[in-house]
N, C-alpha and C positions, 0 to 999 in steps of 0.2 A: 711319772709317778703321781697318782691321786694320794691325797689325804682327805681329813674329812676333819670339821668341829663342831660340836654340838655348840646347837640355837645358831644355826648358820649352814648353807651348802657346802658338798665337796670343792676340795679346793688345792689348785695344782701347787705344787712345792710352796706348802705354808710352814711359815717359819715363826716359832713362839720365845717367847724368855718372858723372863718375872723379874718384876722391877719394887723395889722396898719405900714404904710410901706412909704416910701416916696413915692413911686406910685401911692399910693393912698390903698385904701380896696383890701388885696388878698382874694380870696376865694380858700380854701383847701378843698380837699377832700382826703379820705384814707377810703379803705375795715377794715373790723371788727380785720384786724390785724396787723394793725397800717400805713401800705406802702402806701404813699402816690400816690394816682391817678391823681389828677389833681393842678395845682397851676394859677388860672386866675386872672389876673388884670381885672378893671372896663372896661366897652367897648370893650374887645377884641373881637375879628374876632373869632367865632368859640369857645367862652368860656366856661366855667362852669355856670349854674345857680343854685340858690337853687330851689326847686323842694317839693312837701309834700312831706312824706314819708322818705326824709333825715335827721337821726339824727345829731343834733346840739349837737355839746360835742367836748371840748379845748381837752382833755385828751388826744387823739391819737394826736397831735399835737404838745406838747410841745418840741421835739428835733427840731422837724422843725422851730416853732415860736423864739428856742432861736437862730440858726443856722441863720434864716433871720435876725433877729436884728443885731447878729454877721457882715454879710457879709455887710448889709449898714451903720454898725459902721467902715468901714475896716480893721475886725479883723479877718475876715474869707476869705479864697479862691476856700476852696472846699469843699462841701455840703456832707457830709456822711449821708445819709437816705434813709431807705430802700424805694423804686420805684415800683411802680404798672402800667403797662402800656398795652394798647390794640389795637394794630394795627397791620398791616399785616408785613408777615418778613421785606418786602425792609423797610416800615417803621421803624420797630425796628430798622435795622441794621444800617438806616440814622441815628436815636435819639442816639443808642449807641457811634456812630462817634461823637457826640457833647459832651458828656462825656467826648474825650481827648481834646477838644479846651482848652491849659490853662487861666487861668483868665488873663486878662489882653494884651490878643491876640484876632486876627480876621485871619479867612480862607473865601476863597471866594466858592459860590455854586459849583465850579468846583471842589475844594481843599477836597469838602464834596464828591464828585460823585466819586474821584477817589481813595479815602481813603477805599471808600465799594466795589469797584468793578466797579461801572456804567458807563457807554460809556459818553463821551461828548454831547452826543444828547440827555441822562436820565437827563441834568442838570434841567430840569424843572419839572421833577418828582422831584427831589432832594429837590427842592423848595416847590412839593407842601408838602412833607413829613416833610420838616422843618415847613414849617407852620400850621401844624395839630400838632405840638409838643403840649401835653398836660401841658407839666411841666415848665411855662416860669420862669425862671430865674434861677431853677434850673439844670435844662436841658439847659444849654446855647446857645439857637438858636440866642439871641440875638449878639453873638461873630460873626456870617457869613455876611458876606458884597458883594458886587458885586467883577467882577473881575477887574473893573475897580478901587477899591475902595470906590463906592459909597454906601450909607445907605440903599439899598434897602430894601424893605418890612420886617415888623414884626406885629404881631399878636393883639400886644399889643399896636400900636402906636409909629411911629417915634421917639417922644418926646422920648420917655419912652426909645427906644433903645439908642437914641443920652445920655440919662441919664445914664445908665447903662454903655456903654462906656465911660463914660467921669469918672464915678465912679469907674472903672475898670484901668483907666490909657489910653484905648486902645483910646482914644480921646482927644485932649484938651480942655478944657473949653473957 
C-alpha cells in the first residue's frame, strides 16, 4: 500500500495522528516502524497534510505525545525518539547540526554553516535546509536566529518561534 503527504514523497504505510499542544494541532507522522517522519504545526510553510491512504492510529505515537506534553510542561529538554527523515546529504547533515543546539540556546545561520563545513556564502542554503526541516520542534530549527540576533524566518510562524524561545528561556517574555 502507497500513500502519499504533501511537502514530502510517497510513503509506504504512513501513519499520522494529531497531538493538542499550546501551538495549536501538531500533526505526526511515522513509517510502519514507529520513527517519526514529520512533526507540523497548523499553517506551516511546507507542512505535513493528511492525505487518503494515511493510516490514523495514536499507537506509533505515544513516546512522542508523552515527550511533547513533557517539554511544554518544562519537564523535558531533550526529545529521545527515533527520527525518519529524507532529504539530501547537505540537508541531513544541516538537520543533524540542530540536534546539538541545546535547549535553551540560539546559534545564528552562520554558526549552523560552519558547524557542517559550508563556506559563508552556502549561509543561504543553510537556510533553505533549515527550513525544509521536517521535525519542528523536535528537530530545533526554531533555536537559529540571524547574526544580528534577529528572529528571522521559521516554518511555522514567528509567533510560534517567539513562543518557543521564550518557553525555552532563550527569550524574555
Amino acid at each position: 500500500m502507497t500513500s502519499t503527504m504533501t511537502g514530502g514523497a510517497a510513503a509506504v504505510d504512513t501513519y499520522w495522528t494529531s497531538v493538542d499542544s499550546p501551538l495549536g494541532a501538531l500533526l505526526l507522522t511515522a513509517g510502519p516502524d514507529g520513527a517519526l517522519t514529520s512533526l507540523s504545526v497548523p499553517g506551516q510553510k511546507g507542512g505535513r497534510a493528511v492525505r487518503d491512504g494515511l493510516r490514523q492510529d495514536p499507537g506509533p505515537f505515544r513516546a512522542a505525545e508523552e515527550q511533547l506534553a513533557a517539554y511544554f510542561a518544562g519537564e523535558l529538554k531533550d526529545f529521545r525518539l527515533p527520527l525518519l527523515t529524507a532529504g539530501t546529504p547537505f540537508r541531513e547533515k544541516v538537520w543533524a547540526a540542530l540536534d546539538d543546539v541545546p535547549y535553551g540556546a540560539t546559534v545564528s545561520y552562520g554558526e549552523i554553516a560552519a558547524r557542517v563545513g559550508a563556506s559563508r556564502a552556502a549561509v543561504r542554503a543553510v537556510g533553505g535546509a533549515i527550513g525544509a526541516n521536517p521535525l519542528l520542534i523536535v528537530r530545533p530549527c526554531h533555536r537559529v536566529i540571524g547574526a544580528d540576533g534577529s528572529l528571522t524566518g521559521y516554518a511555522g510562524g514567528l509567533d510560534r518561534k517567539v513562543h518557543l524561545l521564550t518557553h525555552e528561556g532563550a527569550l524574555r517574555s
